[in-house]
C-alpha positions in Angstrom: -21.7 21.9 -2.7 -22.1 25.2 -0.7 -20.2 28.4 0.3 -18.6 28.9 3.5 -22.3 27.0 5.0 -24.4 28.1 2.4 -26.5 26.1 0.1 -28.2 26.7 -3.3 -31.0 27.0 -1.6 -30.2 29.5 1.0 -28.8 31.6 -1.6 -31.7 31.5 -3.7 -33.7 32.6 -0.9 -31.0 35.4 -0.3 -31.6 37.2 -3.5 -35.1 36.5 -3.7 -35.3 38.7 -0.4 -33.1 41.2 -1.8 -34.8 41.5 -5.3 -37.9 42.5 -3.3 -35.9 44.7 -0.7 -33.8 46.5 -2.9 -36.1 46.7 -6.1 -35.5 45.1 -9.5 -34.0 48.4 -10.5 -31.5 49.3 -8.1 -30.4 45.6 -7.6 -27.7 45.6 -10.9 -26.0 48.8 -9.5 -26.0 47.2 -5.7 -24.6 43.8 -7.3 -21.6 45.6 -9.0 -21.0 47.3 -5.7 -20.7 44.3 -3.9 -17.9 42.7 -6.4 -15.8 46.0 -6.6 -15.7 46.0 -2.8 -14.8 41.7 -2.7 -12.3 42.9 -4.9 -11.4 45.5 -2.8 -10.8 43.4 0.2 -8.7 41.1 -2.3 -6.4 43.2 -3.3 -5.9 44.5 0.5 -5.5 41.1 1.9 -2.7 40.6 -1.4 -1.2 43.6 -0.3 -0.6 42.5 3.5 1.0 39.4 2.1 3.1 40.7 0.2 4.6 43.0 3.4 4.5 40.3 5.4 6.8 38.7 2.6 9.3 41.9 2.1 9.3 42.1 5.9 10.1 38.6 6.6 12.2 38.2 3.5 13.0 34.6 2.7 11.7 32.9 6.0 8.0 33.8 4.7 8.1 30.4 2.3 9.6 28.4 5.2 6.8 29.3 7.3 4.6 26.0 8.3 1.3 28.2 7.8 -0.8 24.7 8.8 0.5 24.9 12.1 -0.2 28.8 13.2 -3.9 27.2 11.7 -6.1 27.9 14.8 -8.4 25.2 13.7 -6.2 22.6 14.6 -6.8 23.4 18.5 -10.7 21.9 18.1 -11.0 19.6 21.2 -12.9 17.5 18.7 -9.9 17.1 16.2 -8.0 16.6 19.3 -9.8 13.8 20.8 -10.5 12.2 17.5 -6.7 11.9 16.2 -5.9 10.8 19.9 -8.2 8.2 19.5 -7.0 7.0 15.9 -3.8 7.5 16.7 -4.5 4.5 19.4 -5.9 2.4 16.2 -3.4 3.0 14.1 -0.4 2.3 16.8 -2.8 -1.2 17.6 -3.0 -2.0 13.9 0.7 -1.6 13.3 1.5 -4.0 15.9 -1.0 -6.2 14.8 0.5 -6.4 11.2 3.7 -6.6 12.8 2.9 -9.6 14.6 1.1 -11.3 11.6 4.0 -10.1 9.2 6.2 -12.4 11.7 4.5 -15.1 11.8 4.1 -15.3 7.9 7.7 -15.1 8.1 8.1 -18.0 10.1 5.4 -20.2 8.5 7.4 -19.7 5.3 10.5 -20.4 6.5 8.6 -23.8 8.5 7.5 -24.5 4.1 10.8 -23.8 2.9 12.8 -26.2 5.4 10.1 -28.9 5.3 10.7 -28.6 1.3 14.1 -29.0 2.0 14.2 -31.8 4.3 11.5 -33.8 2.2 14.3 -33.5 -0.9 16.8 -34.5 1.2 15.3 -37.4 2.1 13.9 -38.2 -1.4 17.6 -38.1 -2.7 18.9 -40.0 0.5 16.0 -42.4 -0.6 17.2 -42.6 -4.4 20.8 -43.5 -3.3 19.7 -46.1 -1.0 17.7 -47.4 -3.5 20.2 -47.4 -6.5 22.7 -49.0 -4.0 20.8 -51.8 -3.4 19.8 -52.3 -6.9 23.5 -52.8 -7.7 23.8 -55.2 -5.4 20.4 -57.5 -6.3 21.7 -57.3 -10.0 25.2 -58.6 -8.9 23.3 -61.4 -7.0 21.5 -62.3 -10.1 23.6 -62.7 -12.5 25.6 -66.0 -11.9 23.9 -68.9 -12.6 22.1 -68.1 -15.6 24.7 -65.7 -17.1 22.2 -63.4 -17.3 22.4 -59.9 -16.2 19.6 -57.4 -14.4 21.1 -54.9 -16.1 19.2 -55.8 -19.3 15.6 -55.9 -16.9 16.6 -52.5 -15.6 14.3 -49.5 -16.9 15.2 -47.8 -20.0 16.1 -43.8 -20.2 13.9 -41.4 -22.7 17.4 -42.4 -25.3 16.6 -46.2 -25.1 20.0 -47.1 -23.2 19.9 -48.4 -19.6 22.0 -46.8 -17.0 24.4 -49.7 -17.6 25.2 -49.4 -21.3 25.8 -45.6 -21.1 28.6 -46.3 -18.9 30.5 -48.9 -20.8 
């Protein structure tokens, strides 16, 4: 935590050097000096905003104040969000790339879900088709029927004593 550069520690050795310079007696008198004249420079640095504002009128809000910033020509800064910038453009295509092929795995998922329960259902008709046709075949000579050997539901009825 410092000011403007300035640790703890450097101040401390600031007004160690003026205690002895100045005197402990003169030092209060210098010290309320120094804020009336911060303030001074306050109030004068308010008071050219404020004509800047009447002179300007409403365009002084709409004024992008981070861009007159002359910081933001350091070469450093330059270099540095030139070379992120080339990051973040490579990263961006990179998630667009695995964004896609999430995409396409999921809808590889969905249509092998799809085509598995089409074929389990294709599998069930086949299935009950040619159980109606082994329980025709069966009964005949006995007079008994397969429908009576046929599983039972969660009610206790077959399939064929629900119908009738």
């Amino acid at each position: 935590m410092g000011f403007g550069g300035l640790t703890f520690d450097k101040i401390f050795v600031i007004l160690l050097i003026a205690l002895f310079v100045v005197g402990p007696d003169k030092l209060p008198g210098y010290a309320k000096r120094l804020g009336e004249m911060v303030r001074s420079i306050k109030r004068m640095a308010d008071g050219a905003k404020d004509r800047l504002r009447d002179e300007m009128g409403p365009e002084f809000d709409d004024v992008d104040w981070k861009q007159l910033d002359p910081r933001q020509y350091d070469p450093r800064r330059i270099i540095r969000d030139a070379l992120l910038e080339d990051e973040k453009e490579a990263q961006a295509e990179a998630r667009k790339a695995k964004a896609l092929e999430a995409a396409q795995a999921r809808r590889e998922r969905v249509q092998a879900k799809a085509d598995a329960v089409a074929a389990g259902i294709a599998a069930a008709a086949g299935g009950a088709a040619a159980s109606g046709a082994e329980a025709g075949a069966e009964s005949g000579a006995d007079g008994s029927s397969a429908a009576a050997e046929q599983p039972k539901t969660s009610t206790g009825l077959n399939f064929d004593d629900e119908a009738t």
